[in-house]
C-alpha positions as CSV (number, residue, x, y, z in Angstrom):
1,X,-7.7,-35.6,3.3
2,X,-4.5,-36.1,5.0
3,X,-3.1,-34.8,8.2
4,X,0.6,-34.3,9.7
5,X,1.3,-32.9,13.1
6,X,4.5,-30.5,12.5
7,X,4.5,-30.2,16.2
8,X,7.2,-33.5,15.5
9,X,10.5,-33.2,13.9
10,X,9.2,-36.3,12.0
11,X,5.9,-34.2,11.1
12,X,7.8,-31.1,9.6
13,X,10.4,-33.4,7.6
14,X,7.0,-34.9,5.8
15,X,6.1,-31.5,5.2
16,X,9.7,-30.8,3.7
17,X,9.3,-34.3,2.0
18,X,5.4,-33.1,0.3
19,X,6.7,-30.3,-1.0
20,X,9.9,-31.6,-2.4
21,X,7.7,-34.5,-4.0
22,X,5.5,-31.9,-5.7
23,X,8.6,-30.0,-7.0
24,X,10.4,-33.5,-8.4
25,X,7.4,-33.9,-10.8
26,X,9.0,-32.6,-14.0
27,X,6.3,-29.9,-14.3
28,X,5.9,-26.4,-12.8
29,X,3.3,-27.8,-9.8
30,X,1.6,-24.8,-7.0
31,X,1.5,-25.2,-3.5
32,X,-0.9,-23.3,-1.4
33,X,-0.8,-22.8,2.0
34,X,-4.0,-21.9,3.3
35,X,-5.5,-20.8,7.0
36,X,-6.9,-18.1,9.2
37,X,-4.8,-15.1,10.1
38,X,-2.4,-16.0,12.5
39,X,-1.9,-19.3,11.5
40,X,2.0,-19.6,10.6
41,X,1.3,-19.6,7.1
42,X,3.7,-17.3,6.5
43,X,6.4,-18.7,8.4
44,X,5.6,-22.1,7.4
45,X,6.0,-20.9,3.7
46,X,9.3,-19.4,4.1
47,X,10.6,-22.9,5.5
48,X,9.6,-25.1,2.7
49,X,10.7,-22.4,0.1
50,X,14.6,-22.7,1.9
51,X,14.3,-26.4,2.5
52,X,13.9,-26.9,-1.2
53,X,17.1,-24.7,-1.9
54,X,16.3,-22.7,-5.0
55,X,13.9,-25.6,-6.5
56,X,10.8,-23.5,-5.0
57,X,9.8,-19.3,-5.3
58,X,7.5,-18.3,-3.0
59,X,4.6,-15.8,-4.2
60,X,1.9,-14.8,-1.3
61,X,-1.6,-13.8,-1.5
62,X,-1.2,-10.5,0.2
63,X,0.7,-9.2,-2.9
64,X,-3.0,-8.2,-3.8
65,X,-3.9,-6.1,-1.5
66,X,-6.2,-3.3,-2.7
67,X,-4.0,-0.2,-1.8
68,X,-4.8,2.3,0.8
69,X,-6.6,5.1,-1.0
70,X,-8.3,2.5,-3.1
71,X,-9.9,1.1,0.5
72,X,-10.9,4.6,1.3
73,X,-12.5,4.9,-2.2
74,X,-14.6,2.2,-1.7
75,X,-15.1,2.3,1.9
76,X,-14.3,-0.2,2.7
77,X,-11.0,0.9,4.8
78,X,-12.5,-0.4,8.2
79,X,-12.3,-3.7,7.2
80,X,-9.0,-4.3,5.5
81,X,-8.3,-7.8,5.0
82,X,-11.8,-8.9,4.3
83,X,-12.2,-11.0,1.1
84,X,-13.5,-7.9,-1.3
85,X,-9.9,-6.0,0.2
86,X,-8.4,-7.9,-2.4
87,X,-7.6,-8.0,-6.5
88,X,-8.7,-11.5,-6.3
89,X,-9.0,-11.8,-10.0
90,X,-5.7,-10.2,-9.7
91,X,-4.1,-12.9,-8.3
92,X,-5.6,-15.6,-10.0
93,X,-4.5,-14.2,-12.9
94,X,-1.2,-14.5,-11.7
95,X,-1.8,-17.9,-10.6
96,X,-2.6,-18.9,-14.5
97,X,0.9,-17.1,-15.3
98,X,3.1,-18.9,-13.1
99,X,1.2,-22.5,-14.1
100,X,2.6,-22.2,-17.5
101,X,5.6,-20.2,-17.1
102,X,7.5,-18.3,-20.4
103,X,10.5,-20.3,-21.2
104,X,12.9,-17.0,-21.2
105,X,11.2,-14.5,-19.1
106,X,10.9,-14.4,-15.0
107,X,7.4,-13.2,-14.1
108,X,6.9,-10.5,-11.5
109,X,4.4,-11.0,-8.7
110,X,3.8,-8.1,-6.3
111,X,4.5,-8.0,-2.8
112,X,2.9,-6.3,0.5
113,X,5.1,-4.6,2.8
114,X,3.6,-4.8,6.0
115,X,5.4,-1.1,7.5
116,X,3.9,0.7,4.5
117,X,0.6,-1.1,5.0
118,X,0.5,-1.1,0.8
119,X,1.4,-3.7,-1.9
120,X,4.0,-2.9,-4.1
121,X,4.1,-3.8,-7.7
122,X,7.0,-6.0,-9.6
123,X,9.0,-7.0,-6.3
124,X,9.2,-11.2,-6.2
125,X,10.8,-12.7,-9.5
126,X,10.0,-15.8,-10.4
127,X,12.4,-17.7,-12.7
128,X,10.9,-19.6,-15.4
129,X,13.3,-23.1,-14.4
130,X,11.8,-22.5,-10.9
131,X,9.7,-26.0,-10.5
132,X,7.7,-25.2,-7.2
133,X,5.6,-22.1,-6.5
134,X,4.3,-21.7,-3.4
135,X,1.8,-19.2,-2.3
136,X,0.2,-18.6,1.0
137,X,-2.6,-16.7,2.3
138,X,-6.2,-16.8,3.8
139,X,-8.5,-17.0,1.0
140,X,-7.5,-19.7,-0.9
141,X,-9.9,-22.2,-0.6
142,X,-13.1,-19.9,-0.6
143,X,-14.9,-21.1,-3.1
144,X,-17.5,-17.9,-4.1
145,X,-17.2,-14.8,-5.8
146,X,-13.9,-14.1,-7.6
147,X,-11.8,-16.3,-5.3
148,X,-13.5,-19.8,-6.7
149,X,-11.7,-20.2,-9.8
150,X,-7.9,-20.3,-7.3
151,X,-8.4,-23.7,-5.4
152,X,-8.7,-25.4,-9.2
153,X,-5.3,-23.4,-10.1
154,X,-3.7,-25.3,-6.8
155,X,-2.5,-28.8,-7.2
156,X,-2.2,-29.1,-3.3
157,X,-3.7,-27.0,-0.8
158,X,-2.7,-27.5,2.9
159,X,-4.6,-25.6,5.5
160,X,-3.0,-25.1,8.9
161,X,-4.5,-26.0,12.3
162,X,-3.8,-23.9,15.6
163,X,-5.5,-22.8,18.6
164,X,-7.5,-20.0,18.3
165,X,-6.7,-18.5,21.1
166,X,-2.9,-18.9,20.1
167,X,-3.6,-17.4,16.7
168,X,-6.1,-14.4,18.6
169,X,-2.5,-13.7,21.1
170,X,-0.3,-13.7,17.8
171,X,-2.7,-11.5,15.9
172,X,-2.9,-8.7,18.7
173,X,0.9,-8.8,19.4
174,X,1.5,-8.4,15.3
175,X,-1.2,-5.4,15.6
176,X,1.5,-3.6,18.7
177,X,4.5,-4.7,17.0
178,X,3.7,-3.1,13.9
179,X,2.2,0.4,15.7
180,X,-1.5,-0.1,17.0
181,X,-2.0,0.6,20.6
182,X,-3.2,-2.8,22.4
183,X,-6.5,-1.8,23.4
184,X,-7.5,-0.5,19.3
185,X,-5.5,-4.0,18.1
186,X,-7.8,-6.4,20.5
187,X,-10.6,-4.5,18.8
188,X,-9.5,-4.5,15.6
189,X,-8.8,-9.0,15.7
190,X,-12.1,-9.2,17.5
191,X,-13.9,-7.1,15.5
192,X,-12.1,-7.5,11.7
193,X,-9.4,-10.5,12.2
194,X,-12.1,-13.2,13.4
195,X,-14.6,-12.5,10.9
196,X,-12.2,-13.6,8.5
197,X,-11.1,-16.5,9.8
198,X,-14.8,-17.5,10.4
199,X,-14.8,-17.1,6.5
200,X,-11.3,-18.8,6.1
201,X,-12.8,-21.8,8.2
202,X,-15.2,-23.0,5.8
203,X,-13.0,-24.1,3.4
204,X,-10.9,-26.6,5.3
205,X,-12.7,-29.5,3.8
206,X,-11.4,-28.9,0.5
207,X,-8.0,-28.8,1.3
208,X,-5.6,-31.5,1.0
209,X,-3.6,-31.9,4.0
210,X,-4.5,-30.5,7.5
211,X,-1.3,-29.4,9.3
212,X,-1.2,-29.2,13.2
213,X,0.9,-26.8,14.3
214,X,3.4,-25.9,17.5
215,X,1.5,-23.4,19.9
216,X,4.8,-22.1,21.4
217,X,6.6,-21.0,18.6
218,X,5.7,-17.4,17.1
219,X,4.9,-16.5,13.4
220,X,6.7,-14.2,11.5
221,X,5.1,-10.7,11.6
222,X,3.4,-11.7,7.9
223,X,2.1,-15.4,9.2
């Protein structure tokens, strides 16, 4: 396993340099960017995709969110975000798709849009000349259930490394920016947010690269 600190200008230009080397194979190669919430992986994803100038698409996990009334169906609406909040078979399905891409036809990965709280279906396009895909989220190196067959459908996984008490500020301050009162989003990261990264934790030894990141710099509201 290999680490880079990106807290360096020299760190974040490997990064750039990683992902550029996976795109310059001559096949379609994946790239996933894996962590607890609150990471950056988000934010770290969107930089590597416009570092590689068109060469790279990027395609996150969140996509596969189960939607709203589905949660409520199955009860499981408390808890969104958990590992069985997810089409997980969904997305690895997906994943197969973009390893061996149609020559004519883009493929059409869903999104999540974070002020409707929902995915929505057929919004990121991926071109089939694209050479890099990379796709971020928490879950990608849990290895049980209908998430194990998606680390063998990465050819690199990098998990990202930040305080957890930066990641537990970030997370509340997403919860208030997108609507919650503070009290009900402290609750909610305590309560929901942690457990999951408890989960995500476990499968930082299968990842390739470690990357330490900058504690002063914000994620985007997705990271």
């Amino acid at each position: 396993m290999d680490f880079v600190d990106a807290t360096s200008t020299g760190g974040r230009a490997a990064l750039n340099d990683r992902a550029r080397a996976l795109a310059d194979t001559g096949q379609r190669r994946i790239l996933g960017i894996a962590g607890p919430p609150g990471a950056g992986k988000s934010t770290l994803a969107d930089r590597l995709v416009a570092a590689l100038g068109g060469r790279a698409a990027l395609v996150p996990m969140d996509g596969f969110h189960l939607a709203a009334a589905e949660l409520d169906r199955l009860g499981r609406a408390d808890r969104k975000g958990a590992p069985d909040t997810f089409d997980a078979a969904g997305y690895a399905a997906l994943l197969r798709r973009l390893r061996t891409p149609d020559p004519v036809h883009a493929v059409y990965a869903p999104a999540f849009d974070r002020y409707l709280e929902e995915p929505v279906a057929g919004s990121l396009p991926v071109p089939p000349d694209i050479p890099l895909i990379v796709t971020e989220g928490n879950y990608l190196l849990l290895d049980d259930g209908p998430w194990a067959p998606v680390r063998g459908l990465l050819d690199e996984v990098w998990f990202l490394d930040l305080a957890p008490e930066v990641r537990v500020r970030r997370l509340v301050d997403r919860h208030v920016h997108h609507g919650r009162p503070r009290p009900d989003a402290e609750e909610w990261v305590a309560r929901s947010d942690e457990a999951n990264a408890r989960l995500v934790e476990r499968g930082r030894e299968r990842a390739d690269l470690i990357v330490r990141l900058p504690e002063g710099r914000r994620p985007a509201a997705g990271a």
